[in-house]
N, C-alpha and C positions, 0 to 999 in steps of 0.2 A: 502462555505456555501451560499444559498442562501434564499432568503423567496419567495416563487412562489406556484403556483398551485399546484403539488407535496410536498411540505414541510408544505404549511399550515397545513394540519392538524395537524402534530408531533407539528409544534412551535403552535399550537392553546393549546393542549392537556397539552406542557409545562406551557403555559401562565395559563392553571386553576389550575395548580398545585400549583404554584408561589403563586397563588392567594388562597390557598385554605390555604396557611401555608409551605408547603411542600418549601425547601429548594432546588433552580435548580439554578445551575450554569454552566454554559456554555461558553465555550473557543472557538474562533475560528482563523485562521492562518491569519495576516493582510493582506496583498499582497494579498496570494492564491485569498481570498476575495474579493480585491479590484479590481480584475480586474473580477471579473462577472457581468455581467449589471445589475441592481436592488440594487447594493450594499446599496444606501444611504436607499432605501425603507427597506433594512433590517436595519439597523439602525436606524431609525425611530421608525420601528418597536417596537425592543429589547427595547429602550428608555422609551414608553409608557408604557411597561408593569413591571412587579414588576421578571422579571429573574435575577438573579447575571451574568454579564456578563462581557467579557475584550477580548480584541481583543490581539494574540498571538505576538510576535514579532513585535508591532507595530513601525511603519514608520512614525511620528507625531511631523517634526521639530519643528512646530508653538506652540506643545503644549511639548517640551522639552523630546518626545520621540524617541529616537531612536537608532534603533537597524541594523544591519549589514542586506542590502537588500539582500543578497546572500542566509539567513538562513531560513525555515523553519520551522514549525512544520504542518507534514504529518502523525501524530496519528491520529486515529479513535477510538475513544472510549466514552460507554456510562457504566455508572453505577449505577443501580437504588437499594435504598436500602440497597446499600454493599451486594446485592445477588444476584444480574442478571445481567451479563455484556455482551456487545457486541462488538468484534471490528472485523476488516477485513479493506475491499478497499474502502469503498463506502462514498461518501461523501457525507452530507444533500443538495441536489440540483436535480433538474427534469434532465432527462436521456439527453437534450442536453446543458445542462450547459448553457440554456438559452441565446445560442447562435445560431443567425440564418444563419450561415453557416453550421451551425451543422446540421442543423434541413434541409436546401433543399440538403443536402449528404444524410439527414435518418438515420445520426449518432447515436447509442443506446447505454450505455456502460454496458459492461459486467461483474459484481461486485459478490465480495463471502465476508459472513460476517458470523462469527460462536455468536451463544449463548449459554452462560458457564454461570454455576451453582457452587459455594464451593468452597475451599481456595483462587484458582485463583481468583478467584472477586475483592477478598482485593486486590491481586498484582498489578490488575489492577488498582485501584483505586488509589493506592498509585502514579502511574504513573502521575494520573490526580492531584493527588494533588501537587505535585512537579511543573508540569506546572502550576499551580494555584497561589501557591505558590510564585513561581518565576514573577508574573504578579501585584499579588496583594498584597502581604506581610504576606498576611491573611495565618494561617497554617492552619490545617483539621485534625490535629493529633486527635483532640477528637472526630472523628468520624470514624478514619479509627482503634481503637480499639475496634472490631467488634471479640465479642468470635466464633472461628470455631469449628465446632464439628468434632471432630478428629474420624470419619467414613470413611470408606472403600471407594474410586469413583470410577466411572465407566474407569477412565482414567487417567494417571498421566502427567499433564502438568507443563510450566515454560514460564512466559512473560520473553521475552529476549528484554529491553527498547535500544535503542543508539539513537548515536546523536555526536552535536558537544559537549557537555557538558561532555561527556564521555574521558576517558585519549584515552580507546583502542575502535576501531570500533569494536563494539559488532557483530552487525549484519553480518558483511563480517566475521568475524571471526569464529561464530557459522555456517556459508553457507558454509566454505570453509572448517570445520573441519569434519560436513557430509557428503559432497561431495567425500571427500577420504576415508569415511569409506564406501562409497558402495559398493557392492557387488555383485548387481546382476540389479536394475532398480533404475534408476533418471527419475522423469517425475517435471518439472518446467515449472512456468507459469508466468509470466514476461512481463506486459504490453512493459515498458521501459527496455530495455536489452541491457544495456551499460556498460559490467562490466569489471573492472581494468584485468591486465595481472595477478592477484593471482588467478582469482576466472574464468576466460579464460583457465588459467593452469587446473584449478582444474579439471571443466568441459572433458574437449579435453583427457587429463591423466584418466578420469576415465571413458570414451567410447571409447580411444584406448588397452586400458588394457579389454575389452570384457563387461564394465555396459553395460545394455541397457540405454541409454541416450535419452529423447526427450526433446523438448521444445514448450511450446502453447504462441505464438505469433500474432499480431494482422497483414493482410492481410497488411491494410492499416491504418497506426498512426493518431493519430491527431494533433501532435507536427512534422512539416515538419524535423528541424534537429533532433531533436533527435529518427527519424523513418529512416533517413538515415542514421544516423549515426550508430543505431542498425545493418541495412542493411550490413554494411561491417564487419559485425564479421561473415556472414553467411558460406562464404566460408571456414575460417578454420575451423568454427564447422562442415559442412558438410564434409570437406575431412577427419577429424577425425575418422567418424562416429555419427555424434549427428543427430539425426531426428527429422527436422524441422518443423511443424504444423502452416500454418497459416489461424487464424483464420477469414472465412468471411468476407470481407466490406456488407454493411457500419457498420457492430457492431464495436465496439474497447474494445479487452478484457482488462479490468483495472483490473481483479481478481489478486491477490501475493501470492504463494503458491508452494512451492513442497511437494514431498516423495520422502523417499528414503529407497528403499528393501519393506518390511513389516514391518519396525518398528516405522520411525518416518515422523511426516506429518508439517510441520512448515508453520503457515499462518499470515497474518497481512495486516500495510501497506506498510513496505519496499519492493522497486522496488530492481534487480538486476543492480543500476548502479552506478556511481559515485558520483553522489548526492545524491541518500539515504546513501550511505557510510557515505560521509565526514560532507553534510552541512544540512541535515534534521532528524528533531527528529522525530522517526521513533519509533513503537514498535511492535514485531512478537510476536506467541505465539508456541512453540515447542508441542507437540502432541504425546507421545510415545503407542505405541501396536497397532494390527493388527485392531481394531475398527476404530481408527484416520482411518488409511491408506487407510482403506475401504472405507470407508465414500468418503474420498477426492477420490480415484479412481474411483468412480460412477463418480465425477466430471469432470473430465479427460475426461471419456469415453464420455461423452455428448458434449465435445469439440471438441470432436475429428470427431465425426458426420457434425460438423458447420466446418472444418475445409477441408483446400486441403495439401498434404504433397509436402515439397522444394526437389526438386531433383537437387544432385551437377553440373550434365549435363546441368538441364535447367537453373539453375543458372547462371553456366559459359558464357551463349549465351545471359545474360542479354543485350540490347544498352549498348555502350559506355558511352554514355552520363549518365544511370545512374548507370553505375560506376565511374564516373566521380562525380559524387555529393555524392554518396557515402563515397567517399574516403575525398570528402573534407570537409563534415559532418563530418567526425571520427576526425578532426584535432580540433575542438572546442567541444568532450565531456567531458573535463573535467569542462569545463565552463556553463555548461547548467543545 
């Protein structure tokens, strides 16, 4: 999160709210944070004005806080009202993260964020309060009792929350139980695509048995290991059969999303890799019937325009040298 030229307005808009009565409270991931430039300026910020706020997972020896630097929270979520919520990929910060390597690359990121209406709201919110919760001691119970009107939606969804807090990894588990239910098409979009040998298996097993299998991936990463480390899973997905799409530099697709068949479309912020698994609290949201799928397939197809396809041929003719970095990427993803 940052406060910059792009987020002014939201945190300006927040601050009148605050100010007006209205109740805002705002969480954000310590670390993630702490390392964008501007951070203390947000801080300042938040300070002066009347938001409820608390920094996530804080790292704050001096002031007797602290928590495991390994862990995360990579939720996105807003929720206004208990009736409108938003979550997806994208994080409050200008498209180069206010970083000016970013910015002489031309770096842009490429984010998808849905807005949901009716019972899911509450689900959502209850997410937020748990984190809240867990920060502040403060519960929210008396405001997440929000009567639903038991009407007909357009859609039948399910926030699916994990994390390390969770017994069982939620998220690998729900990715990997779809995955073998397909049928006939997988399309996955996966900035970070670092994922364990169950969800490897899963993939490869359900584009050699005849899925149509693709994946939308970014040309060129912005995290050096873990873009090469991505790199060395290309080959067995390609000799599998998966069809590789990488998308453009300098954009970096940060968007998290598949379908699978016609039925279900699952979006949020979990990445496909080892750290949204094990060490980040993460929350998706599942999507079932032909509307969901749609919707996200126009998305796809617009990717896929920005996009050149990996062929296993040109692959294999990669330098040396970077399959050489490749390979020695892949030996620290379980630590990134």
């Amino acid at each position: 999160m940052s406060s910059d030229s792009v987020t002014d307005e939201l945190l300006t808009e927040l601050e009148k709210a605050a100010a007006r009565g209205v109740n805002v409270r705002l969480l954000f991931d310590h670390i993630g944070t702490l390392r964008i430039p501007g951070y203390r300026k947000l801080v300042r910020r938040l300070k002066r004005g009347q938001i409820q706020w608390r920094r996530m997972l804080p790292l704050l020896p001096i002031h007797g806080q602290w928590r495991r630097p390994d862990l995360r929270n990579h939720r996105k979520i807003l929720v206004i009202d208990g009736e409108i919520a938003f979550t997806g990929s994208q994080n409050l910060i200008e498209p180069s993260y206010n970083n000016p390597k970013h910015r002489r690359a031309g770096r842009k990121w490429v984010e998808l964020m849905a807005r949901m209406e009716g019972p899911i709201v509450a689900t959502l919110n209850v997410v937020f309060a748990t984190d809240w919760l867990s920060e502040t001691d403060e519960s929210l119970e008396h405001q997440l009792q929000v009567a639903v009107q038991a009407t007909p939606g357009r859609m039948t969804a399910q926030v699916v929350p994990s994390g390390p807090g969770f017994v069982t990894e939620n998220n690998l588990r729900l990715f990997n139980t779809l995955i073998y239910s397909a049928q006939h098409r997988i399309s996955i979009c996966s900035p970070y695509f670092v994922p364990d040998d169950s969800l490897l298996y899963a993939i490869t097993t359900a584009a050699q048995r005849g899925v149509d299998v693709e994946l939308f991936v970014s040309e060129k990463g912005d995290q050096f290991l873990v873009h090469h480390a991505q790199r060395s899973y290309y080959e067995a997905l390609l000799e599998a059969g998966v069809r590789i799409y990488l998308y453009r530099a300098p954009y970096v697709l940060h968007a998290k999303h598949f379908t699978i068949d016609e039925e279900v479309a699952v979006l949020g912020s979990s990445n496909m890799d080892m750290r949204s698994f094990s060490l980040n609290m993460e929350v998706s949201v599942m999507l079932l019937g032909a509307e969901a799928v749609d919707s996200m397939r126009s998305v796809e197809s617009s990717y896929r325009e920005m996009c050149r396809e990996l062929t296993l041929e040109g692959w294999l003719h990669r330098p040396m040298l970077a399959k050489y970095v490749d390979n020695v990427a892949r030996l620290t993803a379980t630590l990134q």
